[in-house]
GURO-919514 format. One record per atom (N, C-alpha, C): residue number from 0; residue in one letter; x, y, z. Coordinates in steps of 0.2 Angstrom, whole numbers, plus 5000, padded with zeros to 4 digits. Layout:
REM GURO-919514
NODE pos code    X    Y    Z
NODE NUM    A    X    Y    Z
...
END
This chain:
REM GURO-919514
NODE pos code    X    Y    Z
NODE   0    X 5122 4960 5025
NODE   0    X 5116 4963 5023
NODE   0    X 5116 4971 5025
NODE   1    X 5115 4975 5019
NODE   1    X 5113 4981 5022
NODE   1    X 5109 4984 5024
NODE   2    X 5108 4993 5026
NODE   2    X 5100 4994 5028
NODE   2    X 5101 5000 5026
NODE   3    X 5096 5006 5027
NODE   3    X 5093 5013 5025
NODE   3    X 5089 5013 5025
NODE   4    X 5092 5022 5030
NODE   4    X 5087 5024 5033
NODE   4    X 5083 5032 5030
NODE   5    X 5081 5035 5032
NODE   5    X 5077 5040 5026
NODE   5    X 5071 5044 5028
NODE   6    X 5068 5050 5024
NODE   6    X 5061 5052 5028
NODE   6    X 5060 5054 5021
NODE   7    X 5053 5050 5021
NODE   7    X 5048 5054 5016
NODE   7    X 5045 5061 5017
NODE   8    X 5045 5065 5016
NODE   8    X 5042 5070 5015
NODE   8    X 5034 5071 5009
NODE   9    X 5027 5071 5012
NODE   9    X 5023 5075 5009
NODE   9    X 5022 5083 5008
NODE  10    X 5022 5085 5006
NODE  10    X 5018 5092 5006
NODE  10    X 5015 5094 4999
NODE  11    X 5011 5099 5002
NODE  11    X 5004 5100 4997
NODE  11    X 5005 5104 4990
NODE  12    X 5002 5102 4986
NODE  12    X 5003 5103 4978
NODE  12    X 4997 5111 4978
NODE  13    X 4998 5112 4972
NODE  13    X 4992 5118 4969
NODE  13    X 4986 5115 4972
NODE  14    X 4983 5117 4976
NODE  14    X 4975 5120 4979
NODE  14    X 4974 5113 4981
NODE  15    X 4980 5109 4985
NODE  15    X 4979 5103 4988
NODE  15    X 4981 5106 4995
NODE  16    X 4978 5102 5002
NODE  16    X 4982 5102 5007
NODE  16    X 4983 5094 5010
NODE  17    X 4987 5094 5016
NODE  17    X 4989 5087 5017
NODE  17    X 4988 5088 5026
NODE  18    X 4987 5080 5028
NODE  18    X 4986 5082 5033
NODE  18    X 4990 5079 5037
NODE  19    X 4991 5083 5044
NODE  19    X 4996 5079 5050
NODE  19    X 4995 5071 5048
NODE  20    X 5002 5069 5049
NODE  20    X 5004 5061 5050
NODE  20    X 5002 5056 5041
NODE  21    X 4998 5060 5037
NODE  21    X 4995 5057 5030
NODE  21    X 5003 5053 5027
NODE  22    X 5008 5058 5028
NODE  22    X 5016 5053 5026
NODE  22    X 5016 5044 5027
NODE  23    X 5009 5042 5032
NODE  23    X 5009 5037 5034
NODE  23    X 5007 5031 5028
NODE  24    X 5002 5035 5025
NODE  24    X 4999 5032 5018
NODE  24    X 5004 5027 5014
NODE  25    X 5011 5032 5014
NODE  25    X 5016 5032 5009
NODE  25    X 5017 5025 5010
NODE  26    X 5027 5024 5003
NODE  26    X 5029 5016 5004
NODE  26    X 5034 5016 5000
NODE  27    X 5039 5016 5004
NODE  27    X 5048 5013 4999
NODE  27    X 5048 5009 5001
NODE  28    X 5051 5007 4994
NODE  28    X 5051 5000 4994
NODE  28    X 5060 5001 4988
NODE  29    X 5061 4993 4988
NODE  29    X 5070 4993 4986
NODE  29    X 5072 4986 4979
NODE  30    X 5072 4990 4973
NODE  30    X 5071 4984 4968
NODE  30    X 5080 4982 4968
NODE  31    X 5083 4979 4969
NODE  31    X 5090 4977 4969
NODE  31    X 5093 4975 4960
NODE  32    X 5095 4977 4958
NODE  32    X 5098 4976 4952
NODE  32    X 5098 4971 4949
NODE  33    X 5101 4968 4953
NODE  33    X 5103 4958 4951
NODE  33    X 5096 4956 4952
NODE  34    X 5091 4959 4955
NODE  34    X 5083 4954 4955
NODE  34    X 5081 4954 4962
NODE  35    X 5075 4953 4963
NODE  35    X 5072 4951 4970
NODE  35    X 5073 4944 4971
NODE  36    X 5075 4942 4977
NODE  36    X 5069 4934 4980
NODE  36    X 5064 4938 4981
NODE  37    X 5059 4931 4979
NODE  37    X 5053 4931 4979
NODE  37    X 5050 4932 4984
NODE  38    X 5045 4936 4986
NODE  38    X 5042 4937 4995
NODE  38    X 5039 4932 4994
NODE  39    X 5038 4932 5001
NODE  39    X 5034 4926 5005
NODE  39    X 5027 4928 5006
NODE  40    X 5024 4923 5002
NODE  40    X 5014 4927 5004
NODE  40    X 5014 4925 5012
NODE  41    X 5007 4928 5013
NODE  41    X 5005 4929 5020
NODE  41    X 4998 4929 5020
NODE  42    X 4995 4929 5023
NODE  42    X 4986 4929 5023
NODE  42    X 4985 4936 5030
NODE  43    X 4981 4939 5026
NODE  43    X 4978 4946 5028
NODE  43    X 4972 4944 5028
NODE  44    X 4968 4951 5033
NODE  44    X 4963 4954 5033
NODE  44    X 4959 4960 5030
NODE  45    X 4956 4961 5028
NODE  45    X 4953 4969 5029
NODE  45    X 4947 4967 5029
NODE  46    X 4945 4971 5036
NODE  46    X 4938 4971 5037
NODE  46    X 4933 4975 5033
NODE  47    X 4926 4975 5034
NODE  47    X 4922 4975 5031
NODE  47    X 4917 4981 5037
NODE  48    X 4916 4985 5040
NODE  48    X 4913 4988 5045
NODE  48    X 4913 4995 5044
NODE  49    X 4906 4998 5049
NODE  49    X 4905 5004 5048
NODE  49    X 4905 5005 5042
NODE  50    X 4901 5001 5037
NODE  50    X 4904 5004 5031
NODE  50    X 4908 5006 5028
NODE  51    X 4914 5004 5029
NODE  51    X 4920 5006 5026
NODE  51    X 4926 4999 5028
NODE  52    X 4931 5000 5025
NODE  52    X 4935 4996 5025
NODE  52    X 4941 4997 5029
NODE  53    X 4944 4992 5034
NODE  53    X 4949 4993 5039
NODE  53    X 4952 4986 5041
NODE  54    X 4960 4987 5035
NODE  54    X 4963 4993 5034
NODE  54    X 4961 4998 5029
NODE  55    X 4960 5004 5027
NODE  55    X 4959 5004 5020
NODE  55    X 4967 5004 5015
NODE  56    X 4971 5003 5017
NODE  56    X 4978 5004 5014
NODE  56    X 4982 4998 5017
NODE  57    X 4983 4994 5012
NODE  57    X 4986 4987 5014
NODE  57    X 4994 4986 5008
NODE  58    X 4997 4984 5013
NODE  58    X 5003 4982 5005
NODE  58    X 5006 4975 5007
NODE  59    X 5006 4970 5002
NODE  59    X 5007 4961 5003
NODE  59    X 5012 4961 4997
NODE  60    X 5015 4954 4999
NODE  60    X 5021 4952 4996
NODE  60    X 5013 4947 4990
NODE  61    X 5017 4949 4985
NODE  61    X 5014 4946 4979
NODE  61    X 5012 4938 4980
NODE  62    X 5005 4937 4980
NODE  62    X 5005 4927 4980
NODE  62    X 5001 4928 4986
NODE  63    X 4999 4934 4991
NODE  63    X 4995 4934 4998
NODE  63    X 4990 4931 4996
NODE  64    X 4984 4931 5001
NODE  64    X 4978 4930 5001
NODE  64    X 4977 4935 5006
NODE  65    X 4969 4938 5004
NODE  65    X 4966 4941 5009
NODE  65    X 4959 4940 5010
NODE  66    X 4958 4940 5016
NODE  66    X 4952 4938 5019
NODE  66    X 4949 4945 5019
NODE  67    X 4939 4942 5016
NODE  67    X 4936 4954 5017
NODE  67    X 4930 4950 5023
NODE  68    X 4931 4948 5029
NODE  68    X 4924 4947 5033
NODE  68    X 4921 4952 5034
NODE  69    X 4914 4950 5034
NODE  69    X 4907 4955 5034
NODE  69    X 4906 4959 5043
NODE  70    X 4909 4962 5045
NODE  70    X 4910 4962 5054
NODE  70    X 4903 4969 5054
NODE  71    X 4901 4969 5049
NODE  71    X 4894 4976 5048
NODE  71    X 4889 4972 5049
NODE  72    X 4884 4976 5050
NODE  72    X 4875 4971 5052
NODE  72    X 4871 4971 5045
NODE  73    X 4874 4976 5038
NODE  73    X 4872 4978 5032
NODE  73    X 4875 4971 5028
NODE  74    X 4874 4970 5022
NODE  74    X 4874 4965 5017
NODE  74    X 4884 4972 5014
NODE  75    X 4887 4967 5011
NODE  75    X 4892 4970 5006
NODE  75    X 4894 4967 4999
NODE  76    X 4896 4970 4995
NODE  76    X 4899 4966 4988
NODE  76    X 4905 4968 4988
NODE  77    X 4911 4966 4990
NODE  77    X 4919 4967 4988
NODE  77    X 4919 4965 4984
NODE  78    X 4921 4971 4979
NODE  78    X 4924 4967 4971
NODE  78    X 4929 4974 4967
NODE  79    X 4934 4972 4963
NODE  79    X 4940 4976 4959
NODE  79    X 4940 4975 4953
NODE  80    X 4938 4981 4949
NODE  80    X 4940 4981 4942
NODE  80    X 4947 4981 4939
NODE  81    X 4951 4981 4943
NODE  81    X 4956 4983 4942
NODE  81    X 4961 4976 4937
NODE  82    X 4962 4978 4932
NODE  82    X 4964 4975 4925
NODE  82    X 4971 4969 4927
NODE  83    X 4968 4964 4928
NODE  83    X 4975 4959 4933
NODE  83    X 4973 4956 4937
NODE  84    X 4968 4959 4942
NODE  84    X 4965 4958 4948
NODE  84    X 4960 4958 4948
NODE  85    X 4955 4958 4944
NODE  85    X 4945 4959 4946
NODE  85    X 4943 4952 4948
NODE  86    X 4940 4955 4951
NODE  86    X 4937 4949 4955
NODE  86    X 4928 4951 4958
NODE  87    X 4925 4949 4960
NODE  87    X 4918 4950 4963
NODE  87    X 4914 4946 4967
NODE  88    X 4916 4947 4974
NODE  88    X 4912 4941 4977
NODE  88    X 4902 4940 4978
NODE  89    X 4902 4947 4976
NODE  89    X 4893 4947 4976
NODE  89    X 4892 4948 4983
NODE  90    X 4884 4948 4985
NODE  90    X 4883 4951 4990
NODE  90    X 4881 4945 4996
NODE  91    X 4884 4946 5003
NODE  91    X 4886 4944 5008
NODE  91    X 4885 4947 5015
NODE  92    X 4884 4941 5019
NODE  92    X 4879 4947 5025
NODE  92    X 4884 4947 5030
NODE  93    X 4882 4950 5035
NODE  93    X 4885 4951 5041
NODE  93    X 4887 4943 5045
NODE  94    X 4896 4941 5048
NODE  94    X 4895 4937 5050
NODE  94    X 4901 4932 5042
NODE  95    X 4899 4933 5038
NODE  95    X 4902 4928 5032
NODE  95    X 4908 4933 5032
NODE  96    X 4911 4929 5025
NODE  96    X 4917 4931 5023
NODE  96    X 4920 4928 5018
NODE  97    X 4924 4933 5014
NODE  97    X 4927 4929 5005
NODE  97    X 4933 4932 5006
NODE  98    X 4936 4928 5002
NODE  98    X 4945 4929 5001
NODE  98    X 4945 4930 4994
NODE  99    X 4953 4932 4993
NODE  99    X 4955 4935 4988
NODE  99    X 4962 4932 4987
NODE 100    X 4966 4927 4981
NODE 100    X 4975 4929 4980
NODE 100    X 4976 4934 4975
NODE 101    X 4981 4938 4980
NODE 101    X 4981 4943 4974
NODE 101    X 4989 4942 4972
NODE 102    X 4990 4939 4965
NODE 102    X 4997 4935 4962
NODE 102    X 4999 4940 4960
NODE 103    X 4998 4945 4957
NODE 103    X 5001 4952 4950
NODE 103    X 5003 4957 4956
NODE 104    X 5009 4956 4956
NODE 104    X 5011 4964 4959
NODE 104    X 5008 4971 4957
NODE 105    X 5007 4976 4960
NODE 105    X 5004 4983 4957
NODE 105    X 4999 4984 4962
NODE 106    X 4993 4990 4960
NODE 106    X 4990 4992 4964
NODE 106    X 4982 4991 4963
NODE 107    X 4982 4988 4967
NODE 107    X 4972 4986 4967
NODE 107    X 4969 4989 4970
NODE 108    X 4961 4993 4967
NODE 108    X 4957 4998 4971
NODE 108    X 4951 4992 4971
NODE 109    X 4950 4993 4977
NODE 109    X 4945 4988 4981
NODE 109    X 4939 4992 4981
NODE 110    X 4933 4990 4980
NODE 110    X 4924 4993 4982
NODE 110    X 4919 4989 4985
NODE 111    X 4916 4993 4986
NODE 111    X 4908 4989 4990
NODE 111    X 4904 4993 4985
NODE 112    X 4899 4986 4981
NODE 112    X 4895 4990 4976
NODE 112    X 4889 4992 4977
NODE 113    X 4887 4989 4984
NODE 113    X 4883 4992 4989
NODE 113    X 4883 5000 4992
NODE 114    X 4890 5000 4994
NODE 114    X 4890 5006 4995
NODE 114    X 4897 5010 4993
NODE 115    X 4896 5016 4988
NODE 115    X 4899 5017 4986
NODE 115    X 4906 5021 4986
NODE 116    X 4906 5024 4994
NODE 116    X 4910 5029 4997
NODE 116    X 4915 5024 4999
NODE 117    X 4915 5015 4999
NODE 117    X 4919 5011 5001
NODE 117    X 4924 5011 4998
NODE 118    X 4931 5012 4999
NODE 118    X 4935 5011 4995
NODE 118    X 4941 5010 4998
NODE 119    X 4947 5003 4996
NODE 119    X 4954 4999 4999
NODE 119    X 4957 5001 4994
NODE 120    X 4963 5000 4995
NODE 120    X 4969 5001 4992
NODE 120    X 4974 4994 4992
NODE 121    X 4975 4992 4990
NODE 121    X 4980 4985 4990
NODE 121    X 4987 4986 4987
NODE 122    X 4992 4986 4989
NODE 122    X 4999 4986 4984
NODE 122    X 5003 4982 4987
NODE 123    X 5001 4977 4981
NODE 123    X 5004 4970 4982
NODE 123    X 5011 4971 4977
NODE 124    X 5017 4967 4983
NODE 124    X 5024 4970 4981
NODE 124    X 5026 4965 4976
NODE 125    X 5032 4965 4972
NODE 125    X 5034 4959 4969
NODE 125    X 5043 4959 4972
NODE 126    X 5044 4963 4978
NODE 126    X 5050 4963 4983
NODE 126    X 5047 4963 4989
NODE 127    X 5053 4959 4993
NODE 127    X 5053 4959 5000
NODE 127    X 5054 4965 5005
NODE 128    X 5057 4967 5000
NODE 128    X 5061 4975 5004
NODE 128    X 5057 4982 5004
NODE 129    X 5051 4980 5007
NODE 129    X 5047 4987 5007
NODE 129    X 5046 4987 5013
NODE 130    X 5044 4995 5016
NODE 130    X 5041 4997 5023
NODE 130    X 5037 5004 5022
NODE 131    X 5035 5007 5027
NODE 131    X 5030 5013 5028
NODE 131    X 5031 5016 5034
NODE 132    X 5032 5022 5032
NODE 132    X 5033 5025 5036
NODE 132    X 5030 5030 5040
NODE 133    X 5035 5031 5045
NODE 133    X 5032 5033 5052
NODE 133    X 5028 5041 5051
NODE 134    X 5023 5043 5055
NODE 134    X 5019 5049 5056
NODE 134    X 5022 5055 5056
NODE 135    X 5029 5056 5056
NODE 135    X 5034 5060 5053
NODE 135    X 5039 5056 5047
NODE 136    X 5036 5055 5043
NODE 136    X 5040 5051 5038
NODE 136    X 5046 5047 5036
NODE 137    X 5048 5046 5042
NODE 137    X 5055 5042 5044
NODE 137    X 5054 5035 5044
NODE 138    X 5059 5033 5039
NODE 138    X 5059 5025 5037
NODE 138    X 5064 5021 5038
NODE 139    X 5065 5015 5039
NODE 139    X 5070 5011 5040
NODE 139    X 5069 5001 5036
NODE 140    X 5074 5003 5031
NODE 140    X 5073 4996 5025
NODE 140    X 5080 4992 5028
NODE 141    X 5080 4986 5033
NODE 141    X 5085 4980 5036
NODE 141    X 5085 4975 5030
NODE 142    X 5090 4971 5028
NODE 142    X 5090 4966 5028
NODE 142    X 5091 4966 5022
NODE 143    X 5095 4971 5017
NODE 143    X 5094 4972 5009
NODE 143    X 5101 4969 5008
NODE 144    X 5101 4968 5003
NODE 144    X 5106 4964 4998
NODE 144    X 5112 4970 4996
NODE 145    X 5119 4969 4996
NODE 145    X 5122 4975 4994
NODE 145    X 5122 4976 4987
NODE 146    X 5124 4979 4985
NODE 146    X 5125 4983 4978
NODE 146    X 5121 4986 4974
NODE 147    X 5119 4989 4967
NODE 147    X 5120 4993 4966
NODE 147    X 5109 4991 4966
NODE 148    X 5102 4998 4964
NODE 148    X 5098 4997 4966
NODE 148    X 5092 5002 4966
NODE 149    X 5086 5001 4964
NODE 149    X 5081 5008 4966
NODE 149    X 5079 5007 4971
NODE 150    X 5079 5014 4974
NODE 150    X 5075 5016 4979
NODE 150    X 5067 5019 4976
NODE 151    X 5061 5017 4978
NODE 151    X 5055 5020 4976
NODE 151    X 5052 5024 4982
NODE 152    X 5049 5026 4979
NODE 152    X 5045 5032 4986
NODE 152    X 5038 5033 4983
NODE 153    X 5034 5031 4985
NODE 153    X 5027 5030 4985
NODE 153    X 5022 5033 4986
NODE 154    X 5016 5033 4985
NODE 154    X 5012 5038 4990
NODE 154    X 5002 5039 4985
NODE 155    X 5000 5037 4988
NODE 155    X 4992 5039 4987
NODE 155    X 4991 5044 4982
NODE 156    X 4992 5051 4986
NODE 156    X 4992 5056 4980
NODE 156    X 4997 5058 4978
NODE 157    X 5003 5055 4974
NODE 157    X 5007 5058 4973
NODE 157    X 5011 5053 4966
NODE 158    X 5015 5055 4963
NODE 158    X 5018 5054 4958
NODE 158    X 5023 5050 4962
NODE 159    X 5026 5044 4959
NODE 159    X 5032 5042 4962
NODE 159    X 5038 5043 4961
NODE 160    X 5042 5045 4965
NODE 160    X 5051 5045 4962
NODE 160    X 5053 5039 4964
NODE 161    X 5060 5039 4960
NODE 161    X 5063 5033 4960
NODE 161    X 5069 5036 4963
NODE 162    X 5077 5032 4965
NODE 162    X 5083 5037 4968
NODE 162    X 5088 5031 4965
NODE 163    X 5093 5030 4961
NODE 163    X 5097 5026 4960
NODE 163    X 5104 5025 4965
NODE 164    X 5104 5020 4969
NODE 164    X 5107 5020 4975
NODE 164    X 5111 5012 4975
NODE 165    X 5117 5013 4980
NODE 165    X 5121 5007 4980
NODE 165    X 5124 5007 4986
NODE 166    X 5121 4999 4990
NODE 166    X 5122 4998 4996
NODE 166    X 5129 4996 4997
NODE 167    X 5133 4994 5002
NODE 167    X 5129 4998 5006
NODE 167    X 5131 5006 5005
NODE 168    X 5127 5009 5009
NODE 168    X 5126 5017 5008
NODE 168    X 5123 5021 5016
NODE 169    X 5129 5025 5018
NODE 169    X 5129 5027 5023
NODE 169    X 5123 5032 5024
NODE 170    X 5123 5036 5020
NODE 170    X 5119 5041 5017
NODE 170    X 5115 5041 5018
NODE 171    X 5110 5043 5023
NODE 171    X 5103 5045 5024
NODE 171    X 5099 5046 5018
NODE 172    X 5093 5045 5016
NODE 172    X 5088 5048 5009
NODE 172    X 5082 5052 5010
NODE 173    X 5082 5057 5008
NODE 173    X 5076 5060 5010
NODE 173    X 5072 5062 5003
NODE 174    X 5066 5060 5003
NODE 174    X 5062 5061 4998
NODE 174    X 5056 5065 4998
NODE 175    X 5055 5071 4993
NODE 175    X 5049 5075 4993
NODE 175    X 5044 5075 4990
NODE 176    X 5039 5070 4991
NODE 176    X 5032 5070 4985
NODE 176    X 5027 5076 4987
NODE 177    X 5026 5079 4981
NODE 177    X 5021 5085 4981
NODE 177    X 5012 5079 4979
NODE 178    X 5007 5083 4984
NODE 178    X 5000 5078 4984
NODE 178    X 4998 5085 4975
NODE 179    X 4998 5080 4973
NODE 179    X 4994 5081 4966
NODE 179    X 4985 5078 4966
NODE 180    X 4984 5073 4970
NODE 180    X 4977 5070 4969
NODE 180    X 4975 5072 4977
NODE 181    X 4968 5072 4975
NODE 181    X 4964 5077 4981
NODE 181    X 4963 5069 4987
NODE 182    X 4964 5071 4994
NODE 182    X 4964 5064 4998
NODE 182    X 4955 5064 4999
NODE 183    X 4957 5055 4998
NODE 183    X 4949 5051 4999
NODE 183    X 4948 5051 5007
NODE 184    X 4944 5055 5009
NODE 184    X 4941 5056 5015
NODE 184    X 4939 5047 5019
NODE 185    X 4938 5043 5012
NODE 185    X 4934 5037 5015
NODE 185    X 4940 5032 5016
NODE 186    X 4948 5034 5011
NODE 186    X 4953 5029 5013
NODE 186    X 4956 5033 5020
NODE 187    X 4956 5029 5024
NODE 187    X 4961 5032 5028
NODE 187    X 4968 5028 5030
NODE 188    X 4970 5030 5036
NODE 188    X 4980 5029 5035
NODE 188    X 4981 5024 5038
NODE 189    X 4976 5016 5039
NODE 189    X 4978 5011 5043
NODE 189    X 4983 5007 5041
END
């Protein structure tokens, strides 16, 4: 098995700024040429409180389920239009709780139609070999398949790069996403 290791880099675009530790948001992740095994779903959380969502930034192995309990004293409606993924649980008080399988790899925007500053993120992977990185952008992928392979580099506001690489590969990776999209005050880096 190989590994790599690497640092994202954020930094801010035209009339964007970025802030200490936001690199955290980000996500490389490792498609291997010859094919992924399938990841192993899991069962997640994301809360439901203070009006808002925590975590707001989640990434599962495709086939997860996640649990949204009500932990606020207010009613909520989690539900995703998001094309592959929509779903609507309707509205639910403090105390309950709905689930979700999210099957389709990609990226799911989660809301409360009650309140509308709510808003998750979900990026359900169709690889095992993803991670996030640390408050200074440094990242570390164990346990990869040797040969040949993309590296992806991810990020909230930012456009993705790809890096065409072949394990093993001693070489360090370092990757620079410029923030293009202004950050959501209401997602934050959990």
């Amino acid at each position: 098995m190989a590994s790599i290791q690497g640092r994202l880099e954020l930094v801010a675009g035209q009339k964007q700024t970025v802030a200490a530790g936001e690199v955290t948001a980000g996500l490389v992740y490792f498609l291997p040429k010859a094919g992924n095994p399938k990841p192993k779903p899991g069962y997640f959380t994301v809360n439901t409180s203070s009006k808002g969502f925590s975590p707001s930034l989640l990434v599962v192995p495709a086939g997860s389920t996640l649990a949204f309990p009500n932990r606020d004293t207010v009613l909520h409606n989690v539900f995703s239009r998001t094309p592959g993924a929509a779903f609507d649980f309707g509205n639910y008080g403090p105390g309950q709780s709905r689930q979700q399988v999210f099957a389709k790899p990609g990226l799911v925007i989660v809301n409360c139609s009650v309140h509308h500053s709510m808003r998750a993120t979900v990026v359900v992977m169709a690889t095992p070999y993803y991670t996030r990185p640390d408050k200074n952008g440094r990242f570390e992928l164990t346990g990869l398949p040797s040969g040949a392979g993309t590296l992806v580099y991810w990020h909230p506001r930012a456009a993705a790069a790809t890096v065409q690489i072949t394990l093993p590969s001693a070489t360090a990776q370092t990757q620079r996403l410029v923030a293009s999209k202004p950050r959501n005050d209401h997602q934050g880096m959990n």
